[in-house]
Every structure is written in C-alpha cells, then in structure tokens.
N, C-alpha and C positions, 0 to 999 in steps of 0.2 A: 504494500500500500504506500509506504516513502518513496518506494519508486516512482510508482506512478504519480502521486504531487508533484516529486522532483522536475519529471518531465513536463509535467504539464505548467508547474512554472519555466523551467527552460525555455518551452515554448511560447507563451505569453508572453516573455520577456524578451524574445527576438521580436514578435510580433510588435508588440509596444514601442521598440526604436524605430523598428520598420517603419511604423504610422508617423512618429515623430520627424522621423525625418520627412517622408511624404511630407505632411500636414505644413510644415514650414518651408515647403519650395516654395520661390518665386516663382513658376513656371506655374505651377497648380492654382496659384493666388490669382496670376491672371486670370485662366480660364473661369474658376470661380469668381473673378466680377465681370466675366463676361456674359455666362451666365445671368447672375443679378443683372447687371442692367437689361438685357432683355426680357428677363422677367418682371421688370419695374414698369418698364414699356408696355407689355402686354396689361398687368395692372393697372394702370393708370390709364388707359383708352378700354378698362372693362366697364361696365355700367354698376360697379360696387356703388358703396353712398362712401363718403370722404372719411368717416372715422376706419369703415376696414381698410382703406389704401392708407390711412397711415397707420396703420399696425401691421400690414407687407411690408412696408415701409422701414419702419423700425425692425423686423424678422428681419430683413434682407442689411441691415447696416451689423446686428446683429452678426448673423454668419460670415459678415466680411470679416470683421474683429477678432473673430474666434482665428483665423488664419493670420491677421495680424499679431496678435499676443502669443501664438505659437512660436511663430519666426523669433521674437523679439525673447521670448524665453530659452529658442532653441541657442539664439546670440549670446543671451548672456549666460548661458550655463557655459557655452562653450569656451567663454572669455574668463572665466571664473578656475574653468579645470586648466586653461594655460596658463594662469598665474599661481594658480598653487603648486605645480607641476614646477614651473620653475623655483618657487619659495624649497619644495622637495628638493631639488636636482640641486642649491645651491648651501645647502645644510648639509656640512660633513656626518653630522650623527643621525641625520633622517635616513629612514627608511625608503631606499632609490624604485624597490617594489610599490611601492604606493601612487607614483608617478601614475599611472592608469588604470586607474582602482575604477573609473567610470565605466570599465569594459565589463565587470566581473560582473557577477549574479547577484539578487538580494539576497540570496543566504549568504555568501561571499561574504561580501561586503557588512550585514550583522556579524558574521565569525569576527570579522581584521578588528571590527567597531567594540565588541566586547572585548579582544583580547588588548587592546588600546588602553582600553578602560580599566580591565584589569592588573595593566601594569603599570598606571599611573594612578594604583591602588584605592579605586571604585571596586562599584559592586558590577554584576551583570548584568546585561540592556537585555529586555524579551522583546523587543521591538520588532 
C-alpha cells in the first residue's frame, strides 16, 4: 500500500510541474486572451441584459489573471531558488546537495527539512 501512494504521488508531482510550467507560458497566455476577446465579442453583441455581460466580463479578466499570477509566481520562485542556490554554492560549511533540492519529491524534501531540524536541535516536522 506505501507503494502504491509513493507512486501515485510520484506521479502527481511530475504532473503538477508539468501544469506549472504549461500554465505560465507566454505562448499559452496569448492564445488564452485570444480566446477571451472573442468570446467578449460574441458576449457583448449577445442580447444578455448589461449586469450578465459584466459578470463574462469580470469571468473573462478573471481567467486572464489566473495565467498572469502563475507566470509571475513561476518568476519569482525561480529567482528565489537562484539566489539561495548561490547563498549555498558560496558557504564553505553548507550543504552543496541542497543546491536543487526544488527537483526532489515532497517526501524528499520533508526527510532533508526534518533532519535540518533535527540537527539544529528541534523537534520533528509531520508536515
């Protein structure tokens, strides 16, 4: 039965980058307000009454944002794990394994975060 969790996070968790990254293309972002605007166009030459065209309205700026806030989250994580990475790389007594620790698994990455913890004499994270 651990097996099968294992894998199936495994899996989830390739999945998950996978989306991430998709989800924060600029190539996708276009298409997706290309999209929106023709479907603003079709909206707004439908015979709705003026409160449901602005609630398409607001949906449609909605979904753009969501691709906006991806990108801008996928930026700054990634500017964040180059700067610790070099904080790492530039520390004789750090740990040069931790350099890309954002590649590993979340059990991974709980195991290194407990035994951190534990040697800088905390308790253990069930996180």
């Amino acid at each position: 039965m651990r097996n099968f969790y294992h894998e199936i996070e495994v899996r989830f968790e390739k999945m998950s980058e996978l989306s991430t990254r998709i989800l924060g293309n600029s190539i996708l972002f276009i298409a997706v307000l290309g999209i929106v605007v023709a479907w603003t166009i079709l909206v707004m030459s439908g015979q709705e009454n003026i409160i449901d065209k602005i609630r398409d309205c607001f949906i449609a700026v909605s979904f753009l944002s969501f691709f906006l806030v991806q990108r801008a989250l996928n930026k700054y994580n990634r500017a964040i794990n180059v700067k610790l990475s070099e904080l790492v790389r530039a520390d004789d007594k750090a740990d040069n394994g931790l350099i890309n620790v954002e590649e590993k698994s979340h059990r991974e990455i709980d195991a290194l975060a407990n035994e951190l913890h534990a040697a800088a004499g905390g308790t253990k994270n069930n996180a």
